[in-house]
Phi, psi and omega in degrees: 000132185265195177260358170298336165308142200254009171267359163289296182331306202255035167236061207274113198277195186273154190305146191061018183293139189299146169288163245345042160265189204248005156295108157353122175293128183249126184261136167224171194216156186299341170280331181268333181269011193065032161056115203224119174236035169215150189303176174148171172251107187259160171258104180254176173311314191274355178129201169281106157274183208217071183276131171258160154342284189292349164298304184303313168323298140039284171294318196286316189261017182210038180345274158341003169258168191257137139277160141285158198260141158227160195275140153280343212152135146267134195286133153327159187277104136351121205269353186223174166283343182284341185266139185257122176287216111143150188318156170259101154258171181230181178226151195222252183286134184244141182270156158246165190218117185270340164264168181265202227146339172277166185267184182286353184255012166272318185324000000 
């Protein structure tokens, strides 16, 4: 699996994993965020990310680059079924790529 997978983005492993295990660095990319342009907190499969301004700058002059997902805070249980749960994340280091890897309909 490359970092290219777009199943990195929603398999986001548990809190304190450790430098040398075998967890997967889990990663997005502005085609997996939905090339998203404005700051804000989106709700993905894997929880609430968090996009800054300078995330987007980022994106704007780097399409192609990956962030890493970092967890911020786990959500509390829900108090209803109408309330939505789920992990905080941020974008934290990011690679840049300089070729693409994607198909044409993520670009």
């Amino acid at each position: 699996m490359s970092d290219d997978d777009p199943k990195l983005a929603f398999d986001v492993g548990p809190a304190g994993s450790q430098l040398g295990t075998t967890q997967p660095v889990n990663k997005i990319t502005w085609a997996l965020a939905g090339r998203v342009t404005n700051p804000g907190r989106y709700m993905f499969k894997f929880g609430w990310l968090t996009i800054t301004a300078n995330d987007l700058a980022i994106w704007q002059a780097y399409p192609n680059a990956a962030f890493t997902l970092i967890r911020t805070q786990t959500s509390p249980p829900a108090e209803t079924d109408e309330e939505t749960v789920g992990e905080e994340f941020r974008l934290g280091a990011f690679d840049l790529r300089t070729v693409s890897t994607y198909s044409a309909g993520e670009k």
